[in-house]
Residue, then its C-alpha position, 0 to 999 in steps of 0.5 A: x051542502x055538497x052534492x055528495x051529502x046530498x045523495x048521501x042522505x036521499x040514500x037514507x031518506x029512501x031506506x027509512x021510507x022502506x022501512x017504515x012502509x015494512x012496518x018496523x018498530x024503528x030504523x037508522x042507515x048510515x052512508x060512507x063514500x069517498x076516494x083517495x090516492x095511495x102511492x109509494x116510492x122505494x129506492x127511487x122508483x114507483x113501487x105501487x099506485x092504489x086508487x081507493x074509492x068507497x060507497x056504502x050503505x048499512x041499515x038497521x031496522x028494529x022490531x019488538x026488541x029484534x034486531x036485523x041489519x044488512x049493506x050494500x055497496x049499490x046505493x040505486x034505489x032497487x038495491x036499496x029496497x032490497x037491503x032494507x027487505x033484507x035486513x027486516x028479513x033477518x029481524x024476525x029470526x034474532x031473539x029480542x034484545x031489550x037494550x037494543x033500539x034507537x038512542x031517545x030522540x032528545x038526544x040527538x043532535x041539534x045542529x051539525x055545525x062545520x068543523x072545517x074538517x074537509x080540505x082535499x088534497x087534489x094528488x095526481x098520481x105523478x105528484x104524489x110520486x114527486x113528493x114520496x121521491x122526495x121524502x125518501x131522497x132526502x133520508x137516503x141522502x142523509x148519510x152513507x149508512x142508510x143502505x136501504x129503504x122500505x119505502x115512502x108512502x103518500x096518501x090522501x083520502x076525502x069523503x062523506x059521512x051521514x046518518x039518519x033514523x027514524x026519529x026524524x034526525x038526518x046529518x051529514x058531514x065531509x072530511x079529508x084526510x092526508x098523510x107522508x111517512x118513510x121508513x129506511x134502514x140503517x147499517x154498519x159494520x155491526x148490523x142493521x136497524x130500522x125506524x121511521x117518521x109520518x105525518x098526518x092531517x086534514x089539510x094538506x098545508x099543515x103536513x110536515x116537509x117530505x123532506x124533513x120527514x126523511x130525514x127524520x126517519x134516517x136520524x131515527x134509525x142511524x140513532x139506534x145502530x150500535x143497539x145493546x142489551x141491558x141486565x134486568x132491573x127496575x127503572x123509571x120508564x118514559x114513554x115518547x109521545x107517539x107510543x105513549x098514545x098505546x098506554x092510554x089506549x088501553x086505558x080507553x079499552x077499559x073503561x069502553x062500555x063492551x068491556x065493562x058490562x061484559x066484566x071483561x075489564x080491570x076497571x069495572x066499578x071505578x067510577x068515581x075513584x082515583x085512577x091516575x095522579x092528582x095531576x092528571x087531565x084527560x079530556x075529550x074534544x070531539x069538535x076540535x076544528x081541523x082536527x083528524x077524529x073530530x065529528x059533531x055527532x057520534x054513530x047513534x046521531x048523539x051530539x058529541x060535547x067535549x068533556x073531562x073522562x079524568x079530572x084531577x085523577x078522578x075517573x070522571x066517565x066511562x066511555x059508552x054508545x047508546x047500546x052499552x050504556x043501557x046495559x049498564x043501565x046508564x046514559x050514552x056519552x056520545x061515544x058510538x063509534x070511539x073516542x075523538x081527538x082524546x087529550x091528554x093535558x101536556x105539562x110544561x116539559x119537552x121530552x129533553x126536559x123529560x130525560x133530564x129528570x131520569x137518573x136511571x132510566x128507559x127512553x121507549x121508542x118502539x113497541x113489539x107484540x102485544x101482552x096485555x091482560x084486559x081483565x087484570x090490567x098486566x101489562x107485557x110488551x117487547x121494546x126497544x129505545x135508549x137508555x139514559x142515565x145522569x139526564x142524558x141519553x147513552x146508547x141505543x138498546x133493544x130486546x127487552x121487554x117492559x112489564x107492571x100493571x096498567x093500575x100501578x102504571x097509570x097511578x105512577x105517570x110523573x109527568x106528561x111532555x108538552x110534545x103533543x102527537x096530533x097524528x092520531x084520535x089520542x093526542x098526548x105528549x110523552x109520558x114518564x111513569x115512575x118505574x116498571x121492570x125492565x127485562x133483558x137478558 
């Protein structure tokens, strides 16, 4: 164990001590701590160099159904005591909540196995600028008509995470984080346009080329000069695997456990129907190894478990922490805290393929604004991209916007790409969804 785990939970040993000798019914604390290196680059010259480095503790203590909580970025062992007074302080004045309390004791975790997660990358400042030197020279390099950039960014991050509580359970685990990303701008004699590229993972040798993500960039954006406006119709729509994890966010949103018994939500009572084609997998892998939002157990100490959310279509499980699934009247899913690493299972086609399958049809690669009604599922958004036609792509468009409802959009997914994006906790390839309006001018 290293050392920083190690301060970590005699950190929160010591706020379960104190909260016990206040006399409580129940109490859980939780430390985060790490440092990273953010630097950006633009037009050749070093723009920023932000040194970030984090320590905190929260805790929460629990008395005859009141809650009180409180935090200190001070982890000496007066602050801590007086946090913990704090929070017990804060407890006698909330009213009693029968939801809240410690998820049951058999259900936290038994052991926290390592996932490989915890791979610094030891950046300098100097080195960081080489490498988002690099990164931007070569999208700039690429073509006379990248005039300008908005930078790029380099950034690493490594850290601690570890909780406790008063059942006994105490874990802890390290994980580092790194990323590269560029955006440029691209101009011709009829106007400008915008795009960018990143990468991001856990260990820094898995992180695309700088340069090749430069060029990336520049491509992206060179491809959406010329950009035209379409008359409105309705079209099949694909989504490109790094916005189609928006779609599929929503859907997480909708089935979270605060949404639904707040009834706040499109999905309430849908348990157990069919939400999305027969083909449809989604399936949560939270201890993926190497993996960006991989944990072995979840904000509450619940172990996490991979499981399926959608199998066959079927909503399967909703998506709940201890609290959320008490008002439900439910069992917790080991989801305090989120989703992690959720997959959509990829089909057998690239994106290329994708488009070969649209006779008519628009190619979403950048999404703007944000118009979706969580209680009605009515889906709303700016977009820009390509229109395709005869299995090719034709021209770049943009000033559109892209509105059905969720329903009809999740039952109407076609296909799923195998171009799986690993860059955030939802990892999907692209998704082709059978139609939605398309609105221009």
């Amino acid at each position: 164990m290293r050392d920083e785990e190690k301060q970590a939970l005699q950190a929160i040993s010591q706020a379960l001590e104190e909260a016990q000798r206040l006399g409580v019914s129940a109490a859980e604390a939780a430390v985060s701590a790490g440092s990273g290196l953010t630097t950006t680059v633009r037009m050749g010259d070093v723009e920023s160099i932000e040194h970030r480095r984090e320590k905190a503790l929260s805790i929460t203590v629990y008395r005859d159904g009141r809650q009180g909580s409180a935090n200190t970025t001070d982890l000496n062992p007066k602050a801590i005591t007086a946090s913990v007074a704090a929070a017990a302080e804060i407890a006698r004045h909330t009213v009693a909540d029968p939801c809240a309390g410690l998820v049951e004791k058999e259900l936290m975790a038994c052991e926290v196995p390592d996932l490989d997660l915890f791979h610094p990358w030891e950046l300098t400042p100097e080195r960081a600028a080489e490498i988002a030197q690099e990164c931007e020279d070569a999208a700039r390099a690429h073509d006379p008509r990248i005039r300008n950039s908005e930078g790029a960014t380099v950034s690493s991050f490594s850290g601690t995470h570890a909780y406790g509580n008063s059942h006994g359970f105490s874990g802890s685990w390290c994980r580092s984080y790194g990323s590269i990303g560029c955006a440029v701008i691209a101009q011709d004699d009829k106007g400008m346009q915008r795009d960018h590229w990143h990468s991001a993972c856990c260990h820094p040798a898995a992180l695309e080329d700088p340069a090749e993500i430069g060029i990336k960039a520049a491509r992206r954006a060179l491809g959406r000069l010329g950009a035209r406006k379409i008359e409105t119709r309705r079209v099949p729509v694909l989504f490109e695997a790094r916005i189609a994890r928006s779609v599929l966010g929503h859907f997480i949103a909708a089935i979270a456990g605060t949404a639904l018994y707040r009834k706040a939500s499109f999905l309430v009572g849908q348990l157990g129907k069919q939400i999305f084609p027969k083909h449809l997998r989604i399936h949560e892998q939270p201890r993926l190894p190497r993996a960006l939002s991989s944990a072995p157990f979840d904000g509450d100490g619940v172990a996490t478990q991979a499981r399926d959310i959608v199998r066959e279509g079927v909503l399967r499980s909703y998506v709940l922490s201890g609290y959320s699934a008490r008002k439900l009247g439910m069992q917790t899913t080991g989801n305090a805290g989120g989703v992690r690493n959720l997959t959509v299972q990829p089909g057998d086609s690239d994106l290329e393929a994708l488009i070969r399958q649209i006779e008519q049809g628009f190619l979403v690669t950048e999404l703007m604004g944000f118009g979706v009604n969580s209680v009605t599922g009515d889906y709303s958004r700016g977009a820009s991209g390509y229109w395709v036609e005869d299995g090719e792509i034709k021209f770049p468009i943009e000033e559109l916007t892209i509105a059905s409802n969720l329903k009809q959009m999740f039952l109407g997914i076609l296909a799923v790409g195998n171009d799986v994006d690993t860059n955030t906790n939802i990892r999907t390839g692209s998704l082709l969804i059978e139609n939605m309006t398309v609105a221009g001018k």
